[in-house]
Residue, then its C-alpha position, 0 to 999 in steps of 0.5 A: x820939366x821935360x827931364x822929369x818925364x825922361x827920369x819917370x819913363x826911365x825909372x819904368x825900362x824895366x816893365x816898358x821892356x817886358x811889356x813892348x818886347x821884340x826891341x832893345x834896352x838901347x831903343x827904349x833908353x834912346x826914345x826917352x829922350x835920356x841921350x840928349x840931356x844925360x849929363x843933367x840927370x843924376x842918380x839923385x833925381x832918380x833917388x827923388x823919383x824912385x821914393x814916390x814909386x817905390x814898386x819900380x825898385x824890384x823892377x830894377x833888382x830883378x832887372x839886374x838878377x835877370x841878365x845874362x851876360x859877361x860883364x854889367x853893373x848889378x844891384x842886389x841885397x846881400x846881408x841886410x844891405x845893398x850891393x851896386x857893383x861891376x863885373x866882368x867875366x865873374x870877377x867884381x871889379x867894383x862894389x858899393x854898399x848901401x843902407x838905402x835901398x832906394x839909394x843903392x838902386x838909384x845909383x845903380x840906374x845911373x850907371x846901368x844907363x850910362x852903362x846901355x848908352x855907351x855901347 
């Protein structure tokens, strides 16, 4: 049950980080408690999750429109489909497409986080 809560809170990052600002990504993914049971939680029940609060998928689309960095995951439409890809200095070094938006972004959580909790 306690990973329930850790997906919920995870799937809200996006809105929890505009809203407290004045910390990190890092921080706010750490204090869900993700870190410990990471290997537990797959972009399935993050999949589960987001189709009973679909509002957060623009959260996370406009989480990844919005950074500004050399190198990331990234979900966007493109076409009528969704892109979940990586890269790094302006060159996609990986990308996925997907009818399911849903799906794209839920996939697009999993790796983003593990992506944060990495560095």
């Amino acid at each position: 049950m306690e990973n329930i809560k850790i997906i919920k809170n995870i799937i809200e990052l996006p809105k929890t980080f505009i809203l407290i600002g004045n910390t990190s990504i890092y921080n706010l993914l750490y204090k869900t408690g993700y870190f410990s049971v990471h290997n537990q939680i797959s972009e399935n029940d993050f999949y589960f999750e987001l189709l009973k609060k679909s509002e957060c998928i623009e959260s996370w689309e406009n989480w990844s429109n919005d950074k500004h960095c050399d190198s990331g995951w990234y979900f966007k439409e493109h076409n009528q489909k969704y892109l979940v890809g990586y890269y790094d200095m302006d060159k996609i070094i990986e990308q996925t497409e997907y009818n399911d938006k849903t799906k794209a972004c839920a996939i697009f959580i999993k790796k983003e986080i593990e992506d944060i909790m990495n560095k």
